[in-house]
Legacy VTK file of the C-alpha trace (Angstrom):
# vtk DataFile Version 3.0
C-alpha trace
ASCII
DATASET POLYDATA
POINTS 88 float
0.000 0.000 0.000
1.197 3.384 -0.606
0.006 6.960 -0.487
0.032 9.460 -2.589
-0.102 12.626 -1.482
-1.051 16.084 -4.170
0.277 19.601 -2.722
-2.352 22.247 -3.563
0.190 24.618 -1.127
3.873 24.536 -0.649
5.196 22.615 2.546
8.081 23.885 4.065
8.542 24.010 7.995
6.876 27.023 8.524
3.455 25.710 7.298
2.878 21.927 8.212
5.522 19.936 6.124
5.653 16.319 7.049
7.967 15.098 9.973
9.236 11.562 9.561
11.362 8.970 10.497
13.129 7.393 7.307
12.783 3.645 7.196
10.365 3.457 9.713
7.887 1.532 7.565
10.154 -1.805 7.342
9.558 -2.676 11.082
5.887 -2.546 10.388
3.303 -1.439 13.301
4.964 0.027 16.164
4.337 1.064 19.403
4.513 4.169 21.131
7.670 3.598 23.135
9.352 1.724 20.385
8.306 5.389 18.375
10.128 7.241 21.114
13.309 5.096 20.960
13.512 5.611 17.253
13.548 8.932 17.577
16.363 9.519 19.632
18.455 6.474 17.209
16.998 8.248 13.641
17.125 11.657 13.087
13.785 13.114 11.698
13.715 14.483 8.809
11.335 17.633 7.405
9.916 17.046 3.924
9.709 20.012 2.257
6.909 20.025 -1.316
6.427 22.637 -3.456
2.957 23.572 -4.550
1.434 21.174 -7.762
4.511 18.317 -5.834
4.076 14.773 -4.926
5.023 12.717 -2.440
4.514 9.248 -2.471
4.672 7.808 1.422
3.775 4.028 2.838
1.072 4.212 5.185
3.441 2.745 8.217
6.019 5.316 8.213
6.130 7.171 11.369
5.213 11.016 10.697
3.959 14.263 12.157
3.185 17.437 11.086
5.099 20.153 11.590
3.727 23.428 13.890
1.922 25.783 11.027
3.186 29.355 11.497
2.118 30.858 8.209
-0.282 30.817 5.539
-3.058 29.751 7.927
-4.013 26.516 5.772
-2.212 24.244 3.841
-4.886 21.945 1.379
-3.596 18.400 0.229
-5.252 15.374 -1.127
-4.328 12.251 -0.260
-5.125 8.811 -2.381
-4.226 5.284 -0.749
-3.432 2.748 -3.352
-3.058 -0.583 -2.233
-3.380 -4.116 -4.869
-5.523 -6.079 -2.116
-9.324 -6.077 -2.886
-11.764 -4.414 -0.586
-14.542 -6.466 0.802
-17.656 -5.000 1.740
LINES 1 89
88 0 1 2 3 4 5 6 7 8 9 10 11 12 13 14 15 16 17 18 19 20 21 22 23 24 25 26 27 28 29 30 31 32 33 34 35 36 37 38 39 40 41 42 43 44 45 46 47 48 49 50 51 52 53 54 55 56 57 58 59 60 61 62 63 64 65 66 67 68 69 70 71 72 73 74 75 76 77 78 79 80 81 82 83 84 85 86 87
């Protein structure tokens, strides 16, 4: 599964760019204290988009937003693509 993720608005770290933690995904689910270790062993890393960018993200990778300071809004879509069928 990944997701894809459309910038309407440029991300940067003074309006809500994505905080991660590369390589988080490949240990699957994690806990909260396992989270907390990892972030004093990985350094975090800001991703930065332009406006009309992509960023393509797996859904297990450990992330935050950053603290918005300015413009007041940032507007994204987001589409999940996975290959397994949904059942209803």
């Amino acid at each position: 599964m990944v997701s894809l993720r459309l910038h309407l608005d440029e991300a940067n770290e003074k309006n809500g760019a994505l905080v991660v933690l590369p390589g988080s995904p490949r240990f699957g689910k994690l806990n909260p204290s396992t989270i907390e270790n990892f972030k004093h062993t990985i350094p975090p890393e800001v991703c930065a988009v332009s406006r009309g960018g992509v960023m393509l993200m797996r859904p297990l990778l450990v992330h935050s937003s950053s603290v918005v300071s300015a413009p007041p809004h940032q507007r994204i879509v987001v589409c999940c693509m996975s290959n397994m069928r949904l059942e209803s």
